[in-house]
N, C-alpha and C positions, 0 to 999 in steps of 0.2 A: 359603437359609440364614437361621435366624433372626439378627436383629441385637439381642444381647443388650449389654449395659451393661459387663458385667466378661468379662473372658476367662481360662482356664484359668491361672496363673503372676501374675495379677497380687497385688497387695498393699496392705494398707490400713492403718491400726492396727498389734496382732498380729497379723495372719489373713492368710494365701496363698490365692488361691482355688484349688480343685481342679477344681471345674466344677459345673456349673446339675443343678437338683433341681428348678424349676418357676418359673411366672409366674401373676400376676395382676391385679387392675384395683389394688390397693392395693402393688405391690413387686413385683419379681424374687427368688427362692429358689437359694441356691447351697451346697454345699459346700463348710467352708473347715476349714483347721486353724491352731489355736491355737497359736502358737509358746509361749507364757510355757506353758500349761498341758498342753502336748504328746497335746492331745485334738483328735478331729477335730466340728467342732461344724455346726451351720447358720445361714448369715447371708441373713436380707433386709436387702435394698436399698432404696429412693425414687431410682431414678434421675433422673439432674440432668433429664429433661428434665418432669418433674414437680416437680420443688424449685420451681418459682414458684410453684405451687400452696401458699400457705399453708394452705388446708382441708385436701388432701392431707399436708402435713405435718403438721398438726397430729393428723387422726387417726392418722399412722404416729406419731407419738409418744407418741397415746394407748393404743393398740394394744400398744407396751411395757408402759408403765405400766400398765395392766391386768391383765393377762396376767402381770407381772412378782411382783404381789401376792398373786398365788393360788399356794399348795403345794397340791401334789395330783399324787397318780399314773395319775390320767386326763384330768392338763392338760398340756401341753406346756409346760418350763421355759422359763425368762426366766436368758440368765447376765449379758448386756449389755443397754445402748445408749447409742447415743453418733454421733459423728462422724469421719471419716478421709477425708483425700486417696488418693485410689491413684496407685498410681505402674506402671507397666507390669513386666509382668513376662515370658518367655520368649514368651508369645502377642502376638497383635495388640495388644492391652492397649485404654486411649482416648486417644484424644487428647487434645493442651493444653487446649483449651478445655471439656472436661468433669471436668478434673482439681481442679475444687474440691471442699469438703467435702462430702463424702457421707452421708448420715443411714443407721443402719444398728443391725438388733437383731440380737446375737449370740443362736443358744438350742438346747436340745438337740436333738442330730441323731434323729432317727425312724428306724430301720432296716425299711421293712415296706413296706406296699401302703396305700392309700387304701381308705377302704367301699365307696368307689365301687368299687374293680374288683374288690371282694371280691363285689361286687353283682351287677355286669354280667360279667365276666371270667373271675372261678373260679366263678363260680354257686353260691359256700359257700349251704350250708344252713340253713333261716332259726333253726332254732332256737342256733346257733352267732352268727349276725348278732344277733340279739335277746341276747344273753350279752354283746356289744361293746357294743350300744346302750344296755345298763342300764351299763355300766361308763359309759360319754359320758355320760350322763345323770346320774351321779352327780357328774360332773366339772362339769358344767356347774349343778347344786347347789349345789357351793360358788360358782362364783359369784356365781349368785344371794343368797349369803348373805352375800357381800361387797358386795353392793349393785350388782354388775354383771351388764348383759344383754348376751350375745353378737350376736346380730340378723343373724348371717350364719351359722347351722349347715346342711351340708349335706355331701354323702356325700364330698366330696373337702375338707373341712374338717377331717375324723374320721382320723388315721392308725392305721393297726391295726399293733402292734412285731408283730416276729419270733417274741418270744417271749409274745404273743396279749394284750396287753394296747390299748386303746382309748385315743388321747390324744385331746383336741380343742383345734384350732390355729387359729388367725388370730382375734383379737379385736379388728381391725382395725378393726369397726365397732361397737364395744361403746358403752354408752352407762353413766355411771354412775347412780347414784340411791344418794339416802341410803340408810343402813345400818335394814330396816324390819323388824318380824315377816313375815316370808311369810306366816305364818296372815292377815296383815289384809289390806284390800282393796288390791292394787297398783298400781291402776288411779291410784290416790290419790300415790303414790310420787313427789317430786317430783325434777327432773332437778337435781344438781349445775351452778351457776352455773358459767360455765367451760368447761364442757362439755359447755352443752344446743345443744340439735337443733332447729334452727328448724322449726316444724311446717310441712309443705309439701314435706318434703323428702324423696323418695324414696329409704332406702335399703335393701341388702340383694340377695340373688339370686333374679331373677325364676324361680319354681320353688318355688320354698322359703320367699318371704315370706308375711307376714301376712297375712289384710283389712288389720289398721290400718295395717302399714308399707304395704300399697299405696295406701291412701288419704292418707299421711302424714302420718297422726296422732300421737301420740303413744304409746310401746308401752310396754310392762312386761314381765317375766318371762314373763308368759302368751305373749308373741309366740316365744320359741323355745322353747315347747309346740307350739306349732303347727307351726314349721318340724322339730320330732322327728315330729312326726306325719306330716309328708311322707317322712319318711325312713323312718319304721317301713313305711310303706304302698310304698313303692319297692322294701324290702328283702323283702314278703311279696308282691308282684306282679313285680318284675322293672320297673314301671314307673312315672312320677313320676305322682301324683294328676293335676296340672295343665300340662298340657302342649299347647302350638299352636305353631303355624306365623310365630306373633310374638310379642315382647312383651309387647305391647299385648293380645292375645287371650288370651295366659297367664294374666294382669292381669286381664281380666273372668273369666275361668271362676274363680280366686280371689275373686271377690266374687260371683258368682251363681251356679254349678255346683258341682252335688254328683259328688264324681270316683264313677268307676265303682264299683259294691260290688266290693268286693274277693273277696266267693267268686265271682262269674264269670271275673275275671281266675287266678284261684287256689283252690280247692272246698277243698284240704287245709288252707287255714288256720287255726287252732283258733279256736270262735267268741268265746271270752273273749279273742283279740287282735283281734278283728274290731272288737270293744264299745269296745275301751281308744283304735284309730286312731279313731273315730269321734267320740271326746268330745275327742280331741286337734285334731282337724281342725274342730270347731264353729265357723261363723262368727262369732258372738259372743264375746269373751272370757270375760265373765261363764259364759259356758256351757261352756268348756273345764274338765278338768282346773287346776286353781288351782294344783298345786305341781310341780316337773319331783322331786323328792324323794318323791311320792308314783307317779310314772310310774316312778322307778326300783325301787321297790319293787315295785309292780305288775307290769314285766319281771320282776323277777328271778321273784319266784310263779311266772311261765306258764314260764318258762325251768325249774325245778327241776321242774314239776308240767308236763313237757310232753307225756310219752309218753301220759300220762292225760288232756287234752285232748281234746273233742270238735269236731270238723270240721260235725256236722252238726245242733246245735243251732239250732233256728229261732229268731231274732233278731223283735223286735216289730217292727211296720211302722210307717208314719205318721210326723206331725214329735212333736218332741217338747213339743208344746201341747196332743197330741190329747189327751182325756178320753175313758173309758169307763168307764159304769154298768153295777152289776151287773143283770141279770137280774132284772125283779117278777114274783111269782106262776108261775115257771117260762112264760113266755112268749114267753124267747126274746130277746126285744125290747130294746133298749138304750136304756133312760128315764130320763133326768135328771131331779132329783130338783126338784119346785118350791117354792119358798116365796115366801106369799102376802107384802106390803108389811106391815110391823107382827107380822107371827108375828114368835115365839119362835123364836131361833135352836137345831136339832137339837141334842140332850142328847148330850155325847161321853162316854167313859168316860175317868172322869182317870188318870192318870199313874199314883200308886201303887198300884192294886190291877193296872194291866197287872204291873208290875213282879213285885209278891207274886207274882201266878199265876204268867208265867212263872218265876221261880226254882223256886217249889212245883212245875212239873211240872218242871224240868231237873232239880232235885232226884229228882224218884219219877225220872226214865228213869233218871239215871246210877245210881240205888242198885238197881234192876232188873238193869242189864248188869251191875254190880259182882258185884251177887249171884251172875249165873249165870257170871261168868267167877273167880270167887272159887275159891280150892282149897276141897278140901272138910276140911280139917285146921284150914279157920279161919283168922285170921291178920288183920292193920288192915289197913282199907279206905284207899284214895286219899284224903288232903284235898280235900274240896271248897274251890275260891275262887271268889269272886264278886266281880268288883270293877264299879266305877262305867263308865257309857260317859260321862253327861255331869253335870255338875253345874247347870246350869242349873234354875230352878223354875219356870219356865215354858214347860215343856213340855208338848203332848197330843197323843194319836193317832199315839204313837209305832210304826210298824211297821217290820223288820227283813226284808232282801233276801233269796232265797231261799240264796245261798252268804254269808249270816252278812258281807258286806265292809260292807253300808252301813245306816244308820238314817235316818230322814225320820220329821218329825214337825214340828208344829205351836209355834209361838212368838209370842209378843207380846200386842201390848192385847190384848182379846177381838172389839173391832168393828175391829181392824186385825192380824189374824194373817198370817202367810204360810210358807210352808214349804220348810225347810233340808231337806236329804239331808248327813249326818254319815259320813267314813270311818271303819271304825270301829280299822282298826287303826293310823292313822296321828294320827284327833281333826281334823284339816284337815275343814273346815265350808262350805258354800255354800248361798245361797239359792237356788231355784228357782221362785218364785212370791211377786211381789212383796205386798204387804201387801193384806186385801180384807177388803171389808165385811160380807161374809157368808163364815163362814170354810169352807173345801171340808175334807172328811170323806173315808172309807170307802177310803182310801189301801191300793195293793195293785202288788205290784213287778210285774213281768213274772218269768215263768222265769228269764230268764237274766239278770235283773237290770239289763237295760240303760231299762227305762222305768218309771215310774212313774205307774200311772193313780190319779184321784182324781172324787170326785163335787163339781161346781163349781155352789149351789145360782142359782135365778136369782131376782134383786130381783124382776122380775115376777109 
């Protein structure tokens, strides 16, 4: 028999309990009902035998306060918190010496199943799972926007209602940070006094953490990009990225293993979700996806656009450093391009004449279809619009991905350029090639948009 803290009849505050909903390393979950509000709600607990634990309290307190701050109806409410003595009730109840205050957040009850057994359990279908995880993902946006990171998302953190909605629950281990642009680098984000996180310290679920939280560095928003990425990858395999036999082993393959491709575990995956788990899962942060707002938008896409999806698009190989040149002289040969010490750095084509042309030809195609889809009785053409991707004037060698999502192109001094990749329909901006001396040219996506090769001249 488990030996739980409260038992069925006892009482605290308002609240009767009715009986246990679950446990974890941060509380006991119970159902109780509200006497004053005559609704039946959910209370965790810090049982007394963790109350000495000041860190334990303090992030169950924080854990409220977090969680309490955010509206949103794919966050789980906050109605309480507070403290109460229990006093036994019809059941076994507790005894004297556990009957002091008890720390405890009232919040709303969740009628439904966890992801998890929506995962493993009913084996729902992934394009239905991906429909929940863009709704979590939108929830867990706002907090991000409120300057808090959750650091513990995982498929039994995710409650799915009855009636198909996605809550995300336990902010137990949330960390705050000033309130920042997300467009800017978060890495920078500094921790609220108060309530900073001694670096060193391990937290989060082995499975689902970071590199950085395993390392115990210091994380930002980018770390539950990553732990959605292990979630997306569980929900489109049936199984976690990172999974051993310990801990400890868990832990290294999270810092040095790349989990299985996912079309061997799963071939019907569509390869535009294959692309999206991949840049979620990057060890690097700099190199993941930058905003969990631009992954929920990116769900929703493949969710809406899912029956038309390809399963069997070939995905580029290699890491994402490799470089490849075009082809000299039809030879086949892949030759990097030299330049001697003191030449002239390669003539690029600037900015506004890329621009001119293409408009000038999007213009001839669309007034071509217009033409032939025009009635023949005549009648006004479509407004063409053309608006801005970026305002920046330091731009060059701007090339655009083959499904139109992403721009890369060239910025900065000219003997220190380096090169951004731009979303185009969200503006969210990343570097991927730190500043260099000789600036790399002749940029060209892969198919499917997942790489970006360029020609990297050499000082030699």
């Amino acid at each position: 028999m488990v030996n739980r803290t409260l038992q069925p009849g006892d009482e605290f505050s308002r609240y009767r309990i009715i009986g246990p909903l679950g446990a974890g390393g941060m509380g006991e979950v119970y159902r109780a009902r509200d006497a004053s509000l005559e609704r039946d709600v959910a209370i965790k607990v810090l049982p007394p035998s963790l109350v000495r634990s000041e860190e334990r309290v303090r992030r169950f307190v924080l854990e409220a306060r977090s969680a309490s701050s955010l509206n949103h109806p794919n966050i789980v409410t906050i109605y309480e918190i507070g403290e109460g003595e229990v006093s036994s009730g019809a059941g076994d109840g507790v005894d004297s010496a556990n009957r002091s205050q008890m720390h405890f957040i009232s919040m709303e009850l969740v009628s439904g199943d966890t992801l998890a057994a929506k995962i493993h359990d009913e084996k729902t279908d992934l394009r239905t799972l991906l429909g929940w995880l863009a709704q979590a993902a939108e929830g867990v946006a706002k907090a991000h926007a409120a300057g808090i990171v959750h650091r513990d998302l995982k498929p039994g953190n995710i409650m799915i209602s009855n009636d198909g909605y996605a809550k995300v629950l336990d902010f137990g281990l949330a960390k705050l940070t000033e309130k920042v642009d997300l467009d800017a680098a978060l890495s920078t984000a500094p921790t609220e006094i108060g309530n900073r996180t001694t670096e060193g310290v391990v937290l989060g679920t082995v499975g689902y953490m970071s590199p950085e939280q395993v390392r115990g560095k210091g994380v930002d928003a980018r770390t539950d990009i990553f732990s959605l990425g292990c979630i997306l990858y569980e929900a489109a395999t049936r199984r976690r990225p990172f999974a051993a036999e310990s801990s400890i082993e868990t832990m290294h393959q999270i810092l040095n293993a790349t989990p299985t491709p996912i079309e061997e575990r799963n071939p019907e995956v569509p390869a535009e979700l294959r692309r999206l788990i991949r840049r979620c899962l990057a060890k690097s942060a700099d190199q993941r996806l930058q905003s969990v707002k631009d992954l929920a938008i990116e769900l929703r896409e493949i969710v809406d656009d899912y029956e038309n999806l390809s399963a069997t698009a070939t995905s580029a190989s290699g890491g994402s450093g490799s470089t490849v040149a075009p082809t000299s002289g039809g030879s086949g040969a892949n030759v990097a391009p030299s330049v001697t010490s003191g030449a002239a750095p390669p003539r690029r084509i600037p900015w506004i004449p890329i621009v001119v042309t293409a408009v000038v030809i999007a213009a001839a195609t669309l007034g071509v279809s217009v033409f032939r889809k025009a009635p023949s009785g005549g009648g006004a053409l479509p407004e063409l619009k053309i608006s801005s991707i970026t305002s920046r004037s330091d731009v060059d060698d701007p090339v655009i991905s083959p499904d139109g999502r992403y721009l890369a192109f060239l910025a900065g001094p000219f003997d220190a350029e380096r090169i951004y990749v731009r979303q185009i329909a969200t503006g969210s901006e990343v570097e991927v090639l730190p500043p260099q001396t000789l600036s790399p040219e002749s940029f060209c996506f892969s198919p499917d948009g997942d790489y970006l090769f360029y020609l990297a001249p050499d000082p030699e």
